[in-house]
N, C-alpha and C positions, 0 to 999 in steps of 0.2 A: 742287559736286555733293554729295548726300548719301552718307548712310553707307547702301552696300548689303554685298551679298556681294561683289561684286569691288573693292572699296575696297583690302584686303588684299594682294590681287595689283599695284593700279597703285601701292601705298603699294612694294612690293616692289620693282616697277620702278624707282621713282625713284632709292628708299635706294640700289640697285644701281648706277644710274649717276652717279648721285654717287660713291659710291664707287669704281667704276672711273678718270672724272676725275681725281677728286685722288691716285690711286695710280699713272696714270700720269704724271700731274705732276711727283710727287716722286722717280719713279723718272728721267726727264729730270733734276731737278736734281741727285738724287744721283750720279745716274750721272756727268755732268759735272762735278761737284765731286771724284770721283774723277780723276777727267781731268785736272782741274786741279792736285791735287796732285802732280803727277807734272813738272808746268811752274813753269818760272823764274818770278821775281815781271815784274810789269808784265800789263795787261788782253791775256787769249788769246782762241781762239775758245771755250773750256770755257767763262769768265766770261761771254760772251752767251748761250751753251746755259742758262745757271744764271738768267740776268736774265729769256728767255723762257720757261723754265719758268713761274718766279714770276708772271710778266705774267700767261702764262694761268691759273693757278690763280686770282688775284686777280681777273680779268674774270668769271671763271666763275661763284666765290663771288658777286660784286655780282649776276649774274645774279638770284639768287634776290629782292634788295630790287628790284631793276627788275620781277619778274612780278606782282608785288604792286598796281602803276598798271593792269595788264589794259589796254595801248594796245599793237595790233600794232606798231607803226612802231618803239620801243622794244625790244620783243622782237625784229626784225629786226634792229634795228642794233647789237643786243646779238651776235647771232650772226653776224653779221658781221665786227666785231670777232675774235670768234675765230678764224675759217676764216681771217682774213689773219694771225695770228697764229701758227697752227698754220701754216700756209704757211710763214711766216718763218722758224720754228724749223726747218722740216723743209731749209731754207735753212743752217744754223747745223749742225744734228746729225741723222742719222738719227733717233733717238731719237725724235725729235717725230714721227713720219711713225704712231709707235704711239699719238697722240692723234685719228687720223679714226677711229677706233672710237667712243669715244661721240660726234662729231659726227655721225653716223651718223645716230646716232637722234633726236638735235635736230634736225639740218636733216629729216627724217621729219616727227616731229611737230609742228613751229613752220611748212613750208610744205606746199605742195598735195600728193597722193599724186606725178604727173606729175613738178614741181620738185623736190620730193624726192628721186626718184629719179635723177634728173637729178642732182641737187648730191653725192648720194652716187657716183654714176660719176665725175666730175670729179675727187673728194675721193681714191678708189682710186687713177685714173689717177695723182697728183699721188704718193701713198704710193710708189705703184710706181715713179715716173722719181726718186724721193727712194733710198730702196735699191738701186736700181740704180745708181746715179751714186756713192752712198757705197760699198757692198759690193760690186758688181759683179754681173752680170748672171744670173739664173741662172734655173729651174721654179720653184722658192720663191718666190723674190724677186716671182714675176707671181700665182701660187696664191695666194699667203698674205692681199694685199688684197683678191684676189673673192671667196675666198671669206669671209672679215669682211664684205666690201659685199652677198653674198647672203646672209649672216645675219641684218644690219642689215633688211635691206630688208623680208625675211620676220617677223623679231620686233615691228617698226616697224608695220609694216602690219598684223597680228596686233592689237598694241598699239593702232592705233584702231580697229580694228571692234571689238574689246570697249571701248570708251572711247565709243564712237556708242552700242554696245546698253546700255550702265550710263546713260548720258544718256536713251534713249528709255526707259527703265524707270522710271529715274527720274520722266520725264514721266508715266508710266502710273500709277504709286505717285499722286504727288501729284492728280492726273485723281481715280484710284479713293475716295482721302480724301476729297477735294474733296466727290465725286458724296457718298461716304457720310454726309457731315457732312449735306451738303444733304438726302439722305433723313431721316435722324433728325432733322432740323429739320422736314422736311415733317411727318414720322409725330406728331413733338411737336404740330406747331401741329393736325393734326387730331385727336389726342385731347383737346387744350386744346377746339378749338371743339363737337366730339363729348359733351364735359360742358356744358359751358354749356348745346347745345342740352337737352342732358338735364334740366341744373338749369332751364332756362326752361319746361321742360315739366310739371315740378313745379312751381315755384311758378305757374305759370298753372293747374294744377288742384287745386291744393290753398290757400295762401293767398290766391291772388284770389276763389278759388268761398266759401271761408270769411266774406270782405271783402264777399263781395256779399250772401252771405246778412244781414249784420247790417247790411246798409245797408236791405236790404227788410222784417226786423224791426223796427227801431228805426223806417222810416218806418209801417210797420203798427201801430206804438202812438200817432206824431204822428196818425196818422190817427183812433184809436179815442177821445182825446180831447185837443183842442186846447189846455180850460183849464189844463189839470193843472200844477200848481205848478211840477211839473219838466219842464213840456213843453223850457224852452230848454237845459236840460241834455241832455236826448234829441235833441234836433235837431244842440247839438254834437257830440254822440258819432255821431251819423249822419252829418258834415262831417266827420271827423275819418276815418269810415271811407274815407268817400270818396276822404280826401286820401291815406290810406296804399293804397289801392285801386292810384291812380296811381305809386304809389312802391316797390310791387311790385319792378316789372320791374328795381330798382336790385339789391335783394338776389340773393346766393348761396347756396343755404342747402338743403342735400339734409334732404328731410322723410322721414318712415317713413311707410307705409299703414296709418293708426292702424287706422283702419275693419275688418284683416282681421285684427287681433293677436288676439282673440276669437272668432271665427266663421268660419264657412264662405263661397263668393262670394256665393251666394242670399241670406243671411241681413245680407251687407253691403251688397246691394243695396235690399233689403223696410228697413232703416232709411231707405238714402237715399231711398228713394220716401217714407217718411213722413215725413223732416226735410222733401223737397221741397213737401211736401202743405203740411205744418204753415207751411212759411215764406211761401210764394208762394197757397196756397188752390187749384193745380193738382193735382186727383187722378191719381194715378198706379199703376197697376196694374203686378203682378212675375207673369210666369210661369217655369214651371218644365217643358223639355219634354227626355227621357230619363233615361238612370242616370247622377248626380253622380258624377265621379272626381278626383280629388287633382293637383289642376295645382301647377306649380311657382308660386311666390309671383310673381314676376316677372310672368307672365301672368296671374295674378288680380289684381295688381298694376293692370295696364294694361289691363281690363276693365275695375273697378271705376274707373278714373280716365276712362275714353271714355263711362259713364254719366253719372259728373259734369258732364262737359265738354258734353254731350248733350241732358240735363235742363236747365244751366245757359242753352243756347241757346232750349230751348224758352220757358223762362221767361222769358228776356228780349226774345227777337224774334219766338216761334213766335205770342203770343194765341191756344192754344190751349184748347179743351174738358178732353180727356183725355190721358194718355200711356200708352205701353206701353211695359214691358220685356220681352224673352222672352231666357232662356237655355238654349239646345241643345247638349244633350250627345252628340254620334256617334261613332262608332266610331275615329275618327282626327280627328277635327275641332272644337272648342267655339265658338261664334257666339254673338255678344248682338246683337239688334236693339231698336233703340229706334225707334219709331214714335208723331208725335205728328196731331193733326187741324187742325194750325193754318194760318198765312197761307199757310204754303211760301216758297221762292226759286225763282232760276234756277241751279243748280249751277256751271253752265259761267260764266254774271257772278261769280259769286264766285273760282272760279279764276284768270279776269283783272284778277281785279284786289283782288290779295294786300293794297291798304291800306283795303279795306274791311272792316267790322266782321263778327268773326265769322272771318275768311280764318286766323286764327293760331293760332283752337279746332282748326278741320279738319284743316290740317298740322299740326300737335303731334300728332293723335289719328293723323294717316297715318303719322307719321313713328315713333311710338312702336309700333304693330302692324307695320311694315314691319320694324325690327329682329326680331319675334319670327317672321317668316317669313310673317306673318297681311298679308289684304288689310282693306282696306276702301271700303265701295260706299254713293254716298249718292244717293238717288233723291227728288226735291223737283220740285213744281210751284206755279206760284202759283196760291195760293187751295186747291190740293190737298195740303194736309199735306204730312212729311218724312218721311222712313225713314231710317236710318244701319245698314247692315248691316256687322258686325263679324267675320271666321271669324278663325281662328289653329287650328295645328295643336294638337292635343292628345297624338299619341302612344299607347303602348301604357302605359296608367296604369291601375291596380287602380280599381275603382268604390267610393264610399262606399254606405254600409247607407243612402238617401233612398228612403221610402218613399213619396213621391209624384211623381205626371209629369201634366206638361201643368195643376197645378193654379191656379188665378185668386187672389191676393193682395190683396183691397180695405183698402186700410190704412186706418186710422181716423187722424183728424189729430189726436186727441188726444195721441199719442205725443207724449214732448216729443224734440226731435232734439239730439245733441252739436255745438258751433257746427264740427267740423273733418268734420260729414260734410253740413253743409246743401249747397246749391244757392242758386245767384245769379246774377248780372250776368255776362253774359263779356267777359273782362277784355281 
């Protein structure tokens, strides 16, 4: 059993009856040895008082290397042993008749509550026809083993039901550890997977969309002339992007929001609309509709990455004309829609069936507005363009000095774009 609070108490118990045992052992030997000296040489009845003493002290002691095996049959015939022992002496000298005390509580403990009790009546009845045979007859001589046997009986019994509730506590302890262990293993392994998702989330909008942009530049130069001396050096470097393209998904690697370390979200959007322009030759318009207010980074954060992710799809699957950005600022709410005029999908084919292209832009972008409390709604038909409507709450947030609302952004592609805010391939 382990070590609880009542440890203390059964450690007490034991010490105690050990102690008792061999105090009254020795007081039988002594007591006889005294007896003896008072008799002529040659073996008396004192000398066998004195030899069963020792006997049972000695059985008593091995007792303890025998409970060590933990096999009942042993523990039985260890006590066994005694109770004919303690008989015997009680046969020999009174004296012995004051060792069914602690037997008492062994035959208690070692058999059933029933047989127990049972062996503890026997054990009295035997004390009693012992002092009365030796001493003579008298109210003591009947008094004095019942009540030791309803001492026994009550301390004994006492003694396992705290000995059952230390064991089921025990069970409970070890239960509660168990569970606990296994929670903070749970909790671990989902904050383990809770990053990853996150880290996949970034690098699927930030080093892939980077990786596809300079796969669609560098083919935009094979394209603009084939002779050029260094054509097969650019064609490498565009296989090369390709191939780290695919090797993406191996890396770990939490990236910063370069794009918003200088600017405001509008202003991190009106570049990527122009890297988009500049890389792909898709125009793309930025609106701007109410009063701008000071979001937490986090969520300008995961706007600015649901455009990328957005524009990336359009460029690579939409074949569209134009694209739209709008960003609405209300009173408790901020929304970006991106709307483009291209093939379209079927929304609902895409959702069944997570290993087609494009299924891991969508979930990344639901999954990263889902944390911020924010929905997201995407309305496509084929042949009828795509919408991707973006809300998230906004809160009670100061408004910045933006003196414009509802204004048209035609960006000019001349802008040259930084390669960590282009648009590309979705990865």
């Amino acid at each position: 059993m382990h070590h609880s609070a009542l440890t203390p108490v059964f450690t007490t118990l034991r010490v105690g009856l050990h102690a008792l045992m061999t105090g009254l052992c020795l007081f039988v030997v002594v007591h006889a040895m005294v007896d003896a000296a008072g008799v002529g040489p040659g073996w008396n009845p004192a000398d066998t008082a004195i030899a069963m003493g020792c006997a049972i002290l000695i059985v008593y002691v091995s007792g303890a290397f025998l409970h060590r095996t933990k096999r009942r049959a042993i523990e039985f015939a260890w006590l066994a042993a005694l109770v004919v022992l303690c008989l015997a002496g009680m046969a020999v000298t009174p004296d012995a008749a004051y060792l069914v005390f602690p037997l008492f509580f062994l035959v208690l403990h070692l058999l059933s509550p029933i047989s127990g009790i049972v062996a503890v009546g026997v054990l009295a009845a035997c004390s009693i026809v012992s002092f009365g045979a030796r001493l003579g007859w008298s109210v003591g001589v009947v008094i004095g083993p019942v009540i030791g046997a309803c001492l026994a009986v009550a301390i004994g019994l006492g003694y396992r039901a705290l000995f059952r509730e230390a064991r089921e506590r025990d069970a409970l302890i070890a239960d509660l550890v168990a569970t606990r262990d296994q929670l903070a293993a749970a909790e671990r392994e989902a904050g383990i997977q809770g990053e990853r998702a996150r880290l996949a989330r970034e690098i699927h909008d930030t080093v892939a969309q980077g990786l596809s942009s300079i796969q669609l530049l560098l083919h935009a130069v094979e394209r603009a002339d084939e002779t050029h001396p260094a054509i097969e050096h650019v064609r490498l470097a565009r296989q090369t992007a390709a191939t780290n393209l695919r090797e993406t998904r191996r890396f770990i690697a939490e990236l910063s929001p370069v794009a918003l370390d200088e600017q405001t979200l509008i202003g991190a959007l009106e570049r990527l609309a122009a890297a988009t322009t500049q890389a792909s030759g898709l125009p793309v318009h930025v609106h701007l509709s109410g009063d701008a207010v000071t979001l937490p980074m986090n969520v300008e954060t995961a706007l600015l990455r649901v455009a990328q992710s957005s524009l990336a799809n359009v460029v690579q699957h939409a074949a569209a004309g134009t694209a739209e950005l709008t960003l609405t600022y209300m009173d408790d709410m901020v929304s970006l829609d991106v709307v483009d005029d291209g093939a379209g999908f079927d929304p609902a084919l895409v959702r069944s069936s997570p290993a087609t292209g494009g299924s891991f832009g969508l979930t990344a972008m639901r999954d990263r507005i889902a944390q911020l409390g924010g929905t997201v709604a995407v309305e496509s038909a084929p042949g009828r363009g795509t919408a991707i409507a973006v809300s998230v709450p906004a809160g009670d947030l100061p408004a910045q000095d933006v003196s414009r609302s509802d204004v048209r952004h035609d960006l000019p592609a001349s802008d040259r774009p930084r390669p960590a805010e282009t648009a590309g391939e979705e990865s």
